[in-house]
N, C-alpha and C positions, 0 to 999 in steps of 0.2 A: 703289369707294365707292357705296354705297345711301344716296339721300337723301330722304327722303321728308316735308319739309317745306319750300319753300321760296315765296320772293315775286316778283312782276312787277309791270310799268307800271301791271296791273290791279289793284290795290293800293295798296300802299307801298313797293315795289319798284324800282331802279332800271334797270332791264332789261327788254327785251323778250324773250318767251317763246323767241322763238329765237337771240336773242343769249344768254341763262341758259344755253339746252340746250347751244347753241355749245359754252360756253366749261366748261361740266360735261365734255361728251364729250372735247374737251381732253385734261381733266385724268385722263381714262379711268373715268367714272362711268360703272356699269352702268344701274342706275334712278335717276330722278329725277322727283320728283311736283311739281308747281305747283300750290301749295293758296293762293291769292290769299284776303285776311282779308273775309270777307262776314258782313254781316248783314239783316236785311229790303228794306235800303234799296239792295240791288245786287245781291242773288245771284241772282237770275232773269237778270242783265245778263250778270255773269263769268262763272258755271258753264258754257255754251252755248260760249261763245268761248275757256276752256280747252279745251275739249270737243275744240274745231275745228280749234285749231292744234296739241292732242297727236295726232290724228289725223295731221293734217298732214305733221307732223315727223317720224311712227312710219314714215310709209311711208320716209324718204330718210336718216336717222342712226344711228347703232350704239347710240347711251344711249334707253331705255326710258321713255317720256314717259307718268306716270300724270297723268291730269287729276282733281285736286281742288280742296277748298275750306278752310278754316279760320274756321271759328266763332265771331267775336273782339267780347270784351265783349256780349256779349249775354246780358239777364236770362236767371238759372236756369231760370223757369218757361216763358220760350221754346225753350232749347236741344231739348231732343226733338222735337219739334215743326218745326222747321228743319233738324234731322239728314235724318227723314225728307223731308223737301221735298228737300235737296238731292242725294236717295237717285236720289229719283224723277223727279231734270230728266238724271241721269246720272252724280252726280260718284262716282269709282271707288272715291277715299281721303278720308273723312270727318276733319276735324281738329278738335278744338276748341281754344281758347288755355285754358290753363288757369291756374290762381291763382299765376303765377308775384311772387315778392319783390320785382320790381321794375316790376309795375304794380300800380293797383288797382283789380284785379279783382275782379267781387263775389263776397262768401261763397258758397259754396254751386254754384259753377263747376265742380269738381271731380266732386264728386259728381254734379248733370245729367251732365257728360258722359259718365260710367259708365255713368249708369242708362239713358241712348239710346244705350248702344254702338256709342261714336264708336270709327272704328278707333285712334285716338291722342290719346291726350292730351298736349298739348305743355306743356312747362317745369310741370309742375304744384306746383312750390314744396313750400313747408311740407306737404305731403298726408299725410295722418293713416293710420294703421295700417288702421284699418276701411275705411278709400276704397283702401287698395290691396289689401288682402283683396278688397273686391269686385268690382276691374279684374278680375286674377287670375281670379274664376269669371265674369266678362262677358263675358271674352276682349280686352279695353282695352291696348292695350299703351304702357305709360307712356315717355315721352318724357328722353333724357337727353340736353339740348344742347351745342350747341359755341359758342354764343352771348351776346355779355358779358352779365353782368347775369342772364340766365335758367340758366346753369350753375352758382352758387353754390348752389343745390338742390342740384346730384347726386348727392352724395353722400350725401344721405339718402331722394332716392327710390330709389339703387341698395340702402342698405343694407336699405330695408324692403320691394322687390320682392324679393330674396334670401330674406327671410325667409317672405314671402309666397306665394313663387312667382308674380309678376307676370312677365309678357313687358316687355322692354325693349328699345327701339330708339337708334340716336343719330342725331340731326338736326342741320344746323346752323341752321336757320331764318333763311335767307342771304335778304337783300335788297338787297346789293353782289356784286360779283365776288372780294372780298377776303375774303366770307363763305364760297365755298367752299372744302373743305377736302378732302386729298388723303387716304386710305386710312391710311396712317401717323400721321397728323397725329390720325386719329381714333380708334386705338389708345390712343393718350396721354391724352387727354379719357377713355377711360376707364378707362384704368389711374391715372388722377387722380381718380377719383371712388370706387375703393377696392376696382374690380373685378380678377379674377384674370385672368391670360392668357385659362385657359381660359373664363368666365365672357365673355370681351370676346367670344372668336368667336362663342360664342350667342349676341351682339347681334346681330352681326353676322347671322349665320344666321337670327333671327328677322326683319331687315329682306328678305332676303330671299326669304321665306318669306311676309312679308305682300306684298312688293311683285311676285312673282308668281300671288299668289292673284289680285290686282287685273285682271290683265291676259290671264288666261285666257278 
């Protein structure tokens, strides 16, 4: 399993980064990224201290500990502008929260997070044909979760990156232990969201694909 959004203490997260990793590598996750939710008023604080204890953690366990961040509720006209900042304090894997159906997020989330190509855009909901046309040439790779509430999308961000040819990954956007999910399990989520067998392994392929670019 490649997970490449998830939460800690540093957050909203019920977990310490090493107790996450812990109980990931467990369950025999290859990568896993901790993108704690930041906006003006902490990310100078988390981004550093992911930083520290993926480092940390890289030197002594077998699951691949990317350090990021996630972009959460923060005005459209901000987001580019904070991609880059948290570019350049070091964080690997850029996330943004995007306009998922069951917050509300402001219009227009979406779309920033494209245009500052964020490497993910998470639970991105209703997203319009033209905003996934534009992932697709940005290189954004849309996010399909495992997550109540933010997985009632999937199936129509999967049927219009299909058509689009968007990159899709599956996340669970875990903030318990009960949130992660084993390799099979995530199979399902997306042969429930309308994808083909073959279609699931290039999720799959494509998380891994983005989550070793991160770490070279």
């Amino acid at each position: 399993m490649i997970d490449l959004h998830t939460h800690t203490l540093f957050s909203d997260g019920e977990l310490l980064p090493s107790e996450l990793v812990r109980r990931a590598e467990e369950m025999g996750y290859e990568y896993i990224a901790i993108t704690d939710h930041v906006d003006r008023s902490n990310y100078d604080l988390v981004v550093p201290r992911v930083i520290e204890v993926a480092e940390s953690l890289n030197e002594v366990v077998s699951v691949r500990v990317i350090p990021g961040a996630e972009v959460t509720h923060v005005p459209p006209s901000q987001i580019g502008p904070l991609v880059e900042e948290l570019r350049g304090l070091g964080a690997k894997l850029v996330v943004v929260h995007g306009e998922t159906l069951v917050e509300p997020v402001a219009k227009g989330t979406n779309r920033a997070a494209i245009e500052a190509k964020a490497d993910i855009l998470a639970h991105p909901g209703l997203i319009s044909p033209e905003e996934v046309e534009m992932a697709a040439e940005n290189g954004v790779y849309l996010e399909l979760s495992s997550r109540k509430g933010h997985s009632l999308s999937n199936g129509h961000v999967a049927a219009l990156a299909r058509r689009y040819g968007a990159k899709l990954v599956l996340n669970t956007d875990a903030h318990s232990p009960s949130d992660l999910i084993p390799q099979e399990f995530a199979l399902k989520v997306l042969l429930g969201a309308g994808l083909t067998e073959d279609e699931a392994e290039e999720v799959f392929k494509n998380a891994r694909e983005l989550a070793q670019s991160k770490l070279t």
